[in-house]
C-alpha positions, 0 to 999 in steps of 0.5 A, spaced: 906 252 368 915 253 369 920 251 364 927 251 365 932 253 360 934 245 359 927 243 356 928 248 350 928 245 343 934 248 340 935 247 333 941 250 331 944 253 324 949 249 320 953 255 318 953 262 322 951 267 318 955 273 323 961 275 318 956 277 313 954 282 317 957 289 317 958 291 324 961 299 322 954 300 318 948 298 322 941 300 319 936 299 325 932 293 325 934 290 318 940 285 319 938 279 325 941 274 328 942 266 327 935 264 331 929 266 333 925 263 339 917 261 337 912 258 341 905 255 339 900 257 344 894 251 342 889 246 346 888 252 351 896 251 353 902 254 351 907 249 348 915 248 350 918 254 346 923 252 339 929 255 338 930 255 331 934 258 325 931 265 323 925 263 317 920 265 315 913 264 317 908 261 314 900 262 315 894 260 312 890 265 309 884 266 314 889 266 320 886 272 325 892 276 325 891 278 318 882 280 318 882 283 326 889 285 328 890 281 335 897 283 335 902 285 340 910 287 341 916 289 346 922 293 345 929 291 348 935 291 347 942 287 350 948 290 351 955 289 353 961 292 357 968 292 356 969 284 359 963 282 354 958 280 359 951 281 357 946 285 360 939 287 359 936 293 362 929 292 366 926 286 362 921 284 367 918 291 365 918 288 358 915 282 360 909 284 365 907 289 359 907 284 354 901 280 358 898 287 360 897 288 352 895 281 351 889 282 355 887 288 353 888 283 346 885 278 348 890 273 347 893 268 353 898 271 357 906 267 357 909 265 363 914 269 366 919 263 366 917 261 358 919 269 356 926 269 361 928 262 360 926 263 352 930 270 351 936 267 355 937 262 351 936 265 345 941 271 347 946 266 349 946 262 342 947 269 339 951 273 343 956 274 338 951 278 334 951 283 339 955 290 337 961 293 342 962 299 338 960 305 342 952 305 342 951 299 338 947 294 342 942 288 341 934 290 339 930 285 341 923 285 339 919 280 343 911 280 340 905 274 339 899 274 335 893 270 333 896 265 328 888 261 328 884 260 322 878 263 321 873 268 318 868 269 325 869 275 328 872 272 335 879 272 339 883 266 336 885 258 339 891 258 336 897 264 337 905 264 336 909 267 341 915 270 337 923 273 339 926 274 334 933 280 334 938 285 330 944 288 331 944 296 331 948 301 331 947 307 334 942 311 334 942 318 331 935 321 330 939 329 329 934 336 330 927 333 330 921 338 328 914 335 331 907 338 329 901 338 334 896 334 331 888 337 332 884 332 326 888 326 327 888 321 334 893 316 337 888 313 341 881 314 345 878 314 352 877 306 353 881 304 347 887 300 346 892 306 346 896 303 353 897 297 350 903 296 344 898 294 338 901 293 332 894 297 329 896 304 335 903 303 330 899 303 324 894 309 325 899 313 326 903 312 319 898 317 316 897 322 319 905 321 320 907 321 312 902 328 312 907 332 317 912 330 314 910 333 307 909 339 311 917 339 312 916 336 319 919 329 321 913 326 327 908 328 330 905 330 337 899 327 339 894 331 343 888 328 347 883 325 343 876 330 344 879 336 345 886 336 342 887 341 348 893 336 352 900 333 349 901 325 351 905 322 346 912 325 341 910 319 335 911 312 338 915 315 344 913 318 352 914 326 351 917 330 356 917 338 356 922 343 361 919 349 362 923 353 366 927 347 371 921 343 371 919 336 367 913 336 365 910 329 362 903 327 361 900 321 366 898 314 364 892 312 361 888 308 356 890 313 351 898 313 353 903 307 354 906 306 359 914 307 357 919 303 361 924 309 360 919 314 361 918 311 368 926 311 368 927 317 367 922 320 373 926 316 377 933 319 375 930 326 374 927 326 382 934 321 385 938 328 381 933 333 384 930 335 378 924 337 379 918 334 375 910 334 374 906 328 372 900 333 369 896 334 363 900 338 359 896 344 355 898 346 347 896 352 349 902 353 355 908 349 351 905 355 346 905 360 351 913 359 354 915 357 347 913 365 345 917 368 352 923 364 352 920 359 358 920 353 355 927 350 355 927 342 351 922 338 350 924 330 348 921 323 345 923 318 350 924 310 348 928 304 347 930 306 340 932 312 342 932 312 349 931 321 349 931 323 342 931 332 342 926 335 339 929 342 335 923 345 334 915 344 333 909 347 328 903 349 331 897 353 327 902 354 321 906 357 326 914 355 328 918 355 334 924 353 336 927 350 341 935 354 344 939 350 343 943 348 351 949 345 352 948 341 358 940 339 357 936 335 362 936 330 356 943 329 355 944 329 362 939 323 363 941 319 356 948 319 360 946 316 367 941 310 363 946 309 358 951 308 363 947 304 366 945 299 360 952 298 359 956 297 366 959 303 366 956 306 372 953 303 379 946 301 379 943 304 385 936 303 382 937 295 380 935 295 373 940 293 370 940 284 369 946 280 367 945 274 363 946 268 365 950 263 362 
């Protein structure tokens, strides 16, 4: 199964809607652009892919996605340089984790060349939406979900594949204050927390709002039966600088396979930054914490690429994290920024130049 660029069923908007769009004051992932790709997976096949003027959708009431949550999504952005070229940052990545997720979900996988040439030509169409203010960029977010009917309790013979983009600007966590989870779990031993389910998003959202009546702005989840190791900041790869050494948890069923988090172990070992992928203690992140060991810890993903973590609660305790000058964070946002935007070679050969 291929498609080209050419086959793609475009529908274009009668008026563009890009001069009411407020460039200087971007709230992330709240404007979008003029078009959205859709394609309809059905009669055991994946239809030709649509570009048509951002809509709503609509779905009868007994489509699956809303009684058993077969649901998943990508994050990515596009960015221009100076000569207003476009590029992506690893979208193969995105793509191949997609299909990884889909299995896990049980819905179809896309064929590379429908995800490629669909986003390309979406991308081309709507070019202009993409900021050049420093730090702005494209969010897109690729996702599919079950659009068949049915009350029965079984995967869905109908799905929709959908990219739809926004405009963002640039992303300002400031200080954050994170508290290690000990009731709560992101995910479990054989579950679906490697996958990127909109149900792993929506179970955080409690436990999230708990810590942030406590004074905190996100969560650190631990492992589910012990609550004994660290694995994820929020929705986001944690790292841990103990000393010179970066530490971050490994991959499993319970943790995401992020595609920034991989990039920053291959920066971190080409700068000889010294790094472990281990289980984490809460109880030596607690430890260097107290004798002035523990020198930053960072969520790392597509939003944020590193966001910095200030300080963290733990048993109705605080600590804070020294405030560095040229952290490993700071120094690791550069190199993949510089990266995405064309500004600095790319040794590593992730960097994607969108095709005309």
């Amino acid at each position: 199964m291929s498609i080209a660029t050419k086959d793609i069923i475009v529908e274009k908007v009668k008026t563009s809607k890009i001069d009411q769009v407020d460039f200087d004051n971007l709230t992330f992932g709240s404007v979008f652009t003029d078009h959205m790709l859709v394609c309809t997976y059905k009669n055991g096949a994946w239809e030709t892919p649509t570009i048509t003027p951002y809509q709503p959708i609509t779905l009868d009431p007994s489509s699956k996605i809303f009684h058993y949550g077969q649901s998943i999504f990508e994050g990515m952005k596009a960015y221009k340089d100076k000569n207003d070229d476009v590029f992506l940052f690893r979208p193969l990545d995105n793509f191949k984790r997609l299909n990884i997720s889909a299995e896990r979900m049980c819905i179809p996988q896309i064929p590379e060349d429908y995800f490629m040439e669909g986003l390309t030509t979406l991308l081309n169409l709507d070019k202009e939406f993409i900021p050049t203010k420093e730090g702005g960029s494209l969010y897109i977010r690729p996702f599919m979900f079950a659009s068949g009917n049915g009350f029965h309790a079984s995967p869905a013979n109908e799905y929709k594949f959908i990219i739809a983009c926004a405009p963002s600007g640039a992303y300002f966590s400031g200080k954050v204050k994170v508290l290690i989870e000990e009731k709560y779990s992101r995910s479990a031993n054989g579950g679906v927390g490697f996958a990127k389910a909109g149900g792993n998003y929506a179970g955080q959202f409690y436990p999230t709002q708990l810590a942030i009546e406590k004074g905190y702005n996100q969560v650190i989840w631990t492992d589910d039966t012990t609550h004994e190791y660290i694995e994820e900041a929020g929705a986001m790869n944690i790292f841990i600088r103990i000393n010179d050494t970066l530490l971050t948890a490994p991959t499993s069923d319970r943790i995401l396979d992020g595609i920034t988090r991989k990039s920053i172990l291959e920066i971190a070992k080409d700068q000889g930054i010294k790094t472990e992928v281990r289980k984490i203690t809460v109880k030596e992140v607690v430890e260097a914490a107290k004798d002035g060991s523990l020198k930053e810890m960072f969520g790392a993903g597509t939003a944020a690429v590193i966001s910095p973590i200030a300080g963290f609660g733990f048993r109705d305790t605080d600590y804070d994290l020294p405030e560095l000058d040229n952290s490993y964070g700071q120094q690791l946002k550069k190199i993949i920024t510089d990266i995405q935007y064309n500004k600095s070679e790319d040794k590593f050969g992730w960097r994607f130049k969108l095709k005309a």
